[in-house]
C-alpha positions as CSV (number, residue, x, y, z in Angstrom):
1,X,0.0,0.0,0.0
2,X,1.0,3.2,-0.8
3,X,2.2,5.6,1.9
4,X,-0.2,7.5,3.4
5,X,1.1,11.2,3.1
6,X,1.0,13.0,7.0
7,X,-1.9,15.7,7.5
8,X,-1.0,19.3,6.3
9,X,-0.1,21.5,9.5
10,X,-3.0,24.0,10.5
11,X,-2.7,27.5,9.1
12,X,-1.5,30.0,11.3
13,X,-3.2,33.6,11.4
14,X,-1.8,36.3,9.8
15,X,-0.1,38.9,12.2
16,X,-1.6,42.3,11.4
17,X,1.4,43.8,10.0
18,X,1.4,40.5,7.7
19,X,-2.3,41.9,6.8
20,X,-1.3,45.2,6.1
21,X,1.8,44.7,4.1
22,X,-0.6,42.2,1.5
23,X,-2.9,44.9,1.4
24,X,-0.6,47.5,0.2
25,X,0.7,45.3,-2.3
26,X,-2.7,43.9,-3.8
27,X,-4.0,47.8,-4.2
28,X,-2.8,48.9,-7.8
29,X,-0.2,52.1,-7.7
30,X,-2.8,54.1,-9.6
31,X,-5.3,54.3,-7.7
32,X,-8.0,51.9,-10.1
33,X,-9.2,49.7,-7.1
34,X,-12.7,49.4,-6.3
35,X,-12.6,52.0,-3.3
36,X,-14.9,54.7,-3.9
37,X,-12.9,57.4,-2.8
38,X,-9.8,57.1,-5.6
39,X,-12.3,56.5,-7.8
40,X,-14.3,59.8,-6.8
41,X,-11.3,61.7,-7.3
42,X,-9.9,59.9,-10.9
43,X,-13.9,60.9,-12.2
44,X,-13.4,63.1,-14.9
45,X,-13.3,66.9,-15.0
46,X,-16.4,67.3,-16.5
47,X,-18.8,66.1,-14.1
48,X,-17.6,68.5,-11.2
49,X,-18.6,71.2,-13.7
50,X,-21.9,69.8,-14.3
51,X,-23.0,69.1,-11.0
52,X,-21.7,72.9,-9.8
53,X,-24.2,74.7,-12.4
54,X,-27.0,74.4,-9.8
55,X,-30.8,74.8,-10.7
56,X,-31.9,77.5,-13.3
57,X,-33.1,80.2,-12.3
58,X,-36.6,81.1,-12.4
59,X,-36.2,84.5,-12.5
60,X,-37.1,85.5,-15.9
61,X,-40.2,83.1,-15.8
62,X,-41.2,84.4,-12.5
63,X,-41.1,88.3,-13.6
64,X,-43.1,87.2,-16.8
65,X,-45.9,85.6,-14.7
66,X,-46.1,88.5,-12.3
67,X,-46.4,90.7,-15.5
68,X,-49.2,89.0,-16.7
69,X,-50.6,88.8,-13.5
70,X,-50.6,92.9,-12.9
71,X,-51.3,93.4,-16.1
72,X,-55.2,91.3,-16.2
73,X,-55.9,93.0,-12.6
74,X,-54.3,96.5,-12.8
75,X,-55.4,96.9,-16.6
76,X,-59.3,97.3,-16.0
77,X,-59.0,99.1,-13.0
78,X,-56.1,101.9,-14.3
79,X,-58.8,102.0,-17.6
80,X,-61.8,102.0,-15.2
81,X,-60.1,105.7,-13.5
82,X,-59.0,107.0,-16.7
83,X,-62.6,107.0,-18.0
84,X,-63.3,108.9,-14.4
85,X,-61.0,111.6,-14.6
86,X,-60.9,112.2,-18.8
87,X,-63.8,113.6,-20.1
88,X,-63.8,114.4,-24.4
89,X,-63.8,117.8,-24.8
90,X,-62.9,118.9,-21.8
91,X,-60.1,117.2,-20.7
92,X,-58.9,115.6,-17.1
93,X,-61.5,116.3,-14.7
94,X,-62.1,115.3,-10.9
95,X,-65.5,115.8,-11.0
96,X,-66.8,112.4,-10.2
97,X,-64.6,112.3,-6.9
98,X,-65.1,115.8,-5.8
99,X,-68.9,115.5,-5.8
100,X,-68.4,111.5,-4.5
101,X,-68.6,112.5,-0.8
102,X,-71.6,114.5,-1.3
103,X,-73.7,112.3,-3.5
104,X,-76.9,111.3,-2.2
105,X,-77.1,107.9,-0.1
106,X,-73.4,107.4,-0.4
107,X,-72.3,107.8,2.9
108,X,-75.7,106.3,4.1
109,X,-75.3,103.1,1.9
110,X,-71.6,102.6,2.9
111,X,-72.0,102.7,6.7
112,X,-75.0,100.4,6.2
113,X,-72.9,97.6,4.9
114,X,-70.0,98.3,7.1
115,X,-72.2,97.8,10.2
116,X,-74.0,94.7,7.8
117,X,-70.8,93.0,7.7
118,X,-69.3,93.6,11.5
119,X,-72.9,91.9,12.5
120,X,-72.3,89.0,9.9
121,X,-68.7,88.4,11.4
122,X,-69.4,88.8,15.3
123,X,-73.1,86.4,14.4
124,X,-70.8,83.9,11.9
125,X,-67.9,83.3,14.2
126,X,-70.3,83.1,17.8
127,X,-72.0,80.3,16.0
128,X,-68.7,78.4,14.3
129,X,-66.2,78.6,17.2
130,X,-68.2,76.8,19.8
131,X,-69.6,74.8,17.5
132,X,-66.0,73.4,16.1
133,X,-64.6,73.3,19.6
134,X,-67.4,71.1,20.5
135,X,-67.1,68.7,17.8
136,X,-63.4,69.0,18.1
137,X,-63.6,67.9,21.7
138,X,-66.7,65.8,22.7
139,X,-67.7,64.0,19.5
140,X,-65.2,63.8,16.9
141,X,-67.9,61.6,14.5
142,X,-70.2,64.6,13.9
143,X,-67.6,66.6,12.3
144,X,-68.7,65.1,8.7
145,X,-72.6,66.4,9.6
146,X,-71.6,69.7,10.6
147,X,-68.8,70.1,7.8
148,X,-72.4,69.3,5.2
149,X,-74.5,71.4,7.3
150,X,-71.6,74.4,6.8
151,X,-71.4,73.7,3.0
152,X,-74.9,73.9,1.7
153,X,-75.1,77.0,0.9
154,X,-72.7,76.4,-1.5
155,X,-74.8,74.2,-3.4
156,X,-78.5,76.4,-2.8
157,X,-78.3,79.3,-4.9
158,X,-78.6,83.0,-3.2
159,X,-82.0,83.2,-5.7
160,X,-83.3,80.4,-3.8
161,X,-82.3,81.7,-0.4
162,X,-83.8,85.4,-0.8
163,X,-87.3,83.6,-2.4
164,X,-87.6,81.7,0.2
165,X,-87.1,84.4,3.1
166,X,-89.5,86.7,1.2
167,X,-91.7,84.1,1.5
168,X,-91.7,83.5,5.0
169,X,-91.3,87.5,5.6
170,X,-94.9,87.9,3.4
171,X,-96.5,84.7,5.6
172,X,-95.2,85.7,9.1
173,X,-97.2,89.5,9.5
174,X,-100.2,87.8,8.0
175,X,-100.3,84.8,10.4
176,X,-99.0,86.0,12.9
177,X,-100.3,89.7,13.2
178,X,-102.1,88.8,16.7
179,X,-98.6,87.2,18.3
180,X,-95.8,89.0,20.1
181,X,-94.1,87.5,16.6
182,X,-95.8,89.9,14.7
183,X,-93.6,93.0,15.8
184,X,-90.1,90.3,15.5
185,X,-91.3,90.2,11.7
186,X,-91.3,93.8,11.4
187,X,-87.8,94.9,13.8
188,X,-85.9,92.4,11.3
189,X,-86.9,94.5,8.0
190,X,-86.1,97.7,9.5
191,X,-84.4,99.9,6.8
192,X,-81.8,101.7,8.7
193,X,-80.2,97.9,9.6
194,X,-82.1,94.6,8.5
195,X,-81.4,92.3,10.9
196,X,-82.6,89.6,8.3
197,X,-79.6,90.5,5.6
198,X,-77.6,89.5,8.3
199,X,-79.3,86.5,8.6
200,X,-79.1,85.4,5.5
201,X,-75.4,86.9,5.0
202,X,-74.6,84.8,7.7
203,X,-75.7,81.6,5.9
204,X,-73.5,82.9,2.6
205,X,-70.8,82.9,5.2
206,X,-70.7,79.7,7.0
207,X,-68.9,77.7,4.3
208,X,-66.0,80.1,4.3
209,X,-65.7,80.6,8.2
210,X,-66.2,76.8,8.7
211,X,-63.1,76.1,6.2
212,X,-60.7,78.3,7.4
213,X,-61.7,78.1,11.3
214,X,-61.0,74.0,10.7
215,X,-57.9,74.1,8.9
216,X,-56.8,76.6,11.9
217,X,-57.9,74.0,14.4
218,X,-56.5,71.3,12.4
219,X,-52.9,72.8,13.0
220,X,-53.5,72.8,16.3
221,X,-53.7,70.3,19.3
222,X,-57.1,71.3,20.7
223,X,-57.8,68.4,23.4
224,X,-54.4,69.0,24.9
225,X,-54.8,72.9,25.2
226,X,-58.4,72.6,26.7
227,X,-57.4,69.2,29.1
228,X,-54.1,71.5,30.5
229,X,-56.2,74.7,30.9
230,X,-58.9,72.6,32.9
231,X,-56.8,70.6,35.0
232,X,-55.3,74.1,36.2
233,X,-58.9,75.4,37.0
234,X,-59.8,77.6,34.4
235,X,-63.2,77.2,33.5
236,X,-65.0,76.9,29.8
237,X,-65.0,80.9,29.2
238,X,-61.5,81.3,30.4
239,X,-60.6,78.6,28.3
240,X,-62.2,79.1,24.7
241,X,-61.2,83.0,25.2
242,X,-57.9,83.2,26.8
243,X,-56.2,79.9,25.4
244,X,-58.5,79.0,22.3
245,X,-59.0,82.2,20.6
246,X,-55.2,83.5,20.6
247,X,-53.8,80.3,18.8
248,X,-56.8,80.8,16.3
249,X,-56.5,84.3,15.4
250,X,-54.9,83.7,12.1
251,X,-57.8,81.6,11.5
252,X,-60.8,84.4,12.7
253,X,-58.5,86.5,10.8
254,X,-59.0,85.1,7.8
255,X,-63.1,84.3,8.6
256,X,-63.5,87.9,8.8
257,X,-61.6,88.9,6.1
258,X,-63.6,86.5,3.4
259,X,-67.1,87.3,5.5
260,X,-66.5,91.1,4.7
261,X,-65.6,90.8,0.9
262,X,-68.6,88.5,0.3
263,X,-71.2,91.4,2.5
264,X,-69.5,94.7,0.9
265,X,-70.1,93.0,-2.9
266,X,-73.0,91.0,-2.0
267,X,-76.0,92.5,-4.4
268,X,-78.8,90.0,-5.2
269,X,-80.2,88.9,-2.1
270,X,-80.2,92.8,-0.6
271,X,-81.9,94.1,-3.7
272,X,-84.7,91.8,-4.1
273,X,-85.4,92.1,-0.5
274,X,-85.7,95.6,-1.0
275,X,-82.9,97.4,0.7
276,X,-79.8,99.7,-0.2
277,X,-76.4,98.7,1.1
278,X,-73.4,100.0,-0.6
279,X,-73.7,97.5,-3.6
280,X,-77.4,98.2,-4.1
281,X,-76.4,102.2,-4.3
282,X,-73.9,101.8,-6.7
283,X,-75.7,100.0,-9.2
284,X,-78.9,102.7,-8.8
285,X,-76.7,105.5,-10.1
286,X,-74.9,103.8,-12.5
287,X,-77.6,104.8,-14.8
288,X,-77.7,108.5,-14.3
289,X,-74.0,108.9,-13.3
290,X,-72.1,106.6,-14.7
291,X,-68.8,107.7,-13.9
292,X,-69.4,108.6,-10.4
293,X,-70.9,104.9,-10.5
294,X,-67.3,103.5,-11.5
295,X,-65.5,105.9,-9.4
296,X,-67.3,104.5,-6.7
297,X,-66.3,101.2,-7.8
298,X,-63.0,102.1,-7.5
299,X,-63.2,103.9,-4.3
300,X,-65.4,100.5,-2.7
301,X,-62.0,97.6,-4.0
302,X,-59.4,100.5,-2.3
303,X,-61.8,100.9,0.8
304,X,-62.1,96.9,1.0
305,X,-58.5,96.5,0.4
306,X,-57.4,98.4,3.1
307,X,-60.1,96.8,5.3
308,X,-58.4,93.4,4.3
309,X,-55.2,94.9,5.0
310,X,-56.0,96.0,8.7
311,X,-57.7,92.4,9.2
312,X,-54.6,90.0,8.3
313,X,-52.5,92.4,10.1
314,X,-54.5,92.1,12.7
315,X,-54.3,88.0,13.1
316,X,-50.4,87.9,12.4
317,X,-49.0,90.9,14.0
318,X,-49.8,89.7,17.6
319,X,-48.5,85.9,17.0
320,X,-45.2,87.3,15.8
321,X,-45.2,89.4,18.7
322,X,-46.0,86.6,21.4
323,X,-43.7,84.4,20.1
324,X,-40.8,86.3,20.5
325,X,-40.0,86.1,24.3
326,X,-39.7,82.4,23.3
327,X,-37.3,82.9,21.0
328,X,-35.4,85.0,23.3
329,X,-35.4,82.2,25.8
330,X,-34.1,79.9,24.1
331,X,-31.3,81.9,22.7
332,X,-30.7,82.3,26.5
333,X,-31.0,79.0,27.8
């Protein structure tokens, strides 16, 4: 029999400098190995170049769209008070805003809707915060019911709403002329302030109130504000208008400003009911005067603009203002 041949010896590990040594002398002098570093710095020229451009910039497409942009809103409304002030034949004239002032109803007709729409806001938002801040806390399944509830009026038509209030205004005084009711039917039609355009504005309202009051309280934490402020004793009051209210007001902000843009331009429910807000007025003279009508117009979008100004001042100013001690706190801390 052949000579069996003795077991190979075990093989010893490599000493660390053996390691080492074998590793320098596998890795290629170049630098062409598989590590991603040499390789990163063999790439070519090129590619640093490319990937330094950065992103386009929008600038020329942005200044275009903006163009455009002032160009469809400030167009009408720079032709609209050049067909004020220019009259053929005689020239630039400042005649429609000189007798603006002292035109009859004007003043009248614009405090009516001012007062119109402060109602609709203080009536819109006493019945949407608690409301919200109910749902919100106690029963998080209505919130589908009352989000339909809120947005029907956008589906009935404002024709519909006013035929049917004129309706019930005609029935009530006849039906009711020997009830207390009778004189309720006649204080809501009162010309100097309708109490029911405020009504009904109110109902216009409630879609846009309801949006922006939820996406408010959907940004913040309502159970956790209202469980902290009640297990430190404050009561519901204290709580909806001390600790509520002031993390909202961006949101009430932006109620009112949408509830007094739709009141001050709001014309067909207030004219087939029969009264004269500030819309109403401006399209009665438009007839007879029509370019104190337009110069009305134009005086109505500045006077509504600066209202809109003053409002989303008022809801961000504050905020900014409250959260700055924070900020300073934390610097310091």
């Amino acid at each position: 029999m052949a000579a069996m041949n003795p077991p190979a010896p075990p093989a010893q590990a490599a000493a660390p400098g053996d390691l080492q040594a074998e590793d320098r002398t596998d890795r290629p002098v170049g630098g062409t190995s598989q590590d991603p570093a040499p390789a990163a710095a063999s790439a070519p020229t090129g590619t640093p170049a490319r990937q330094g451009r950065g992103p386009r910039r929008p600038g020329i497409w942005r200044g275009a769209v903006l163009a455009l942009a002032g160009v469809y809103f400030l167009g009408p409304l720079l032709a609209s008070f050049v067909f004020t002030v220019h009259v053929p034949g005689q020239g630039i004239t400042f005649e429609a805003y000189s007798e603006l002032l002292s035109a009859d109803g004007f003043t009248e007709s614009l405090l009516l809707s001012l007062g119109l729409a402060a109602a609709t806001i203080a009536l819109s938002l006493l019945l949407a915060v608690p409301a919200l801040v109910a749902v919100r806390i106690g029963s998080p399944r209505l919130r589908p019911v009352v989000e339909v509830m809120c947005m029907l009026p956008l589906v009935v038509p404002p024709i519909a709403l006013v035929t049917g209030i004129s309706t019930v205004l005609r029935w009530g005084p006849e039906h009711l002329s020997r009830t207390p009711l009778y004189q309720t039917f006649i204080a809501v039609q009162n010309e100097k302030f309708p109490v029911v355009l405020v009504l009904a504005y109110t109902v216009l309202a409630l879609p846009f109130v309801y949006r922006s009051l939820d996406a408010g309280m959907r940004a913040v934490d309502v159970p956790t504000l209202v469980e902290a402020a009640r297990s430190c004793g404050a009561s519901w009051p204290y709580v909806v208008l001390r600790v509520l209210l002031p993390n909202l007001r961006a949101s009430l902000a932006g109620a009112a400003f949408l509830t007094l843009a739709l009141v001050l331009g709001e014309f067909t429910i207030a004219s087939l009911l029969g009264f004269q807000p500030f819309a109403v007025w401006i399209v009665s003279i438009s007839g007879a005067q029509a370019r104190m009508s337009v110069a009305v117009s134009i005086l109505s979008l500045l006077i509504t603009w600066l209202l809109l100004i003053a409002l989303s001042r008022a809801g961000t100013t504050p905020s900014t203002a409250a959260t700055a001690p924070a900020t300073t706190s934390r610097k310091e801390s």
